[in-house]
C-alpha positions in Angstrom: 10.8 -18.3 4.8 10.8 -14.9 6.2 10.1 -14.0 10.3 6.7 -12.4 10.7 8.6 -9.2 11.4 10.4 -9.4 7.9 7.2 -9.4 6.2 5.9 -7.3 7.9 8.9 -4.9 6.7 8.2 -6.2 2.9 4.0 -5.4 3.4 5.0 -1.9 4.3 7.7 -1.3 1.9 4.6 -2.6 -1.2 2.4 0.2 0.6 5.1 2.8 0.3 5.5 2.3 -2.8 2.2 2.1 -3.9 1.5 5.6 -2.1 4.3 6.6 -4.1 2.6 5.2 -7.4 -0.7 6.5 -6.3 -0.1 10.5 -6.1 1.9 10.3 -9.8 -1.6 8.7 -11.0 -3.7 11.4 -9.1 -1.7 13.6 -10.5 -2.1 12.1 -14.3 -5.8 12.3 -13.0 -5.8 7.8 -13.9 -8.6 7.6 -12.0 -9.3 4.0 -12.6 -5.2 3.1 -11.5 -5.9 5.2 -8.5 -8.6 3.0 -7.7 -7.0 -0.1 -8.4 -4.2 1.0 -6.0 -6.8 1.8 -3.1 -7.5 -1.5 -3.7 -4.2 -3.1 -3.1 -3.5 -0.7 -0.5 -6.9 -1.9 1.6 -5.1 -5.3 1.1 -2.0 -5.0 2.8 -3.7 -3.1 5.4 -5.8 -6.0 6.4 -2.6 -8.5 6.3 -1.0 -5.9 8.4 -3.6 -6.0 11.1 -3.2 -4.2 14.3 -0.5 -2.4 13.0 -1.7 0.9 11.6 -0.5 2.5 8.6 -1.0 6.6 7.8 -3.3 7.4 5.0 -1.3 10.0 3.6 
């Protein structure tokens, strides 16, 4: 079982990557994917609560 800091680390690394995922959809204008990821990443925002994560 990983230490609350571990997943922590894993949370952020999923919202990288999803950022990552996001501007290649934006850019394919996959507006429904984009959405979907806005989704996920409102997710792991409210498991990561107090910590803050940048938008862009």
């Amino acid at each position: 079982m990983p230490t609350d800091k571990q997943y922590d680390g894993q949370l952020i690394e999923e919202y990288s990557r999803l950022k990552r995922i996001k501007e290649i959809a934006l850019k394919e204008n996959a507006l429904e994917t984009v959405k979907t990821i806005d989704s996920e990443i409102g997710y792991i925002k409210l498991k990561l609560q107090p910590l803050e994560l940048p938008d862009n």
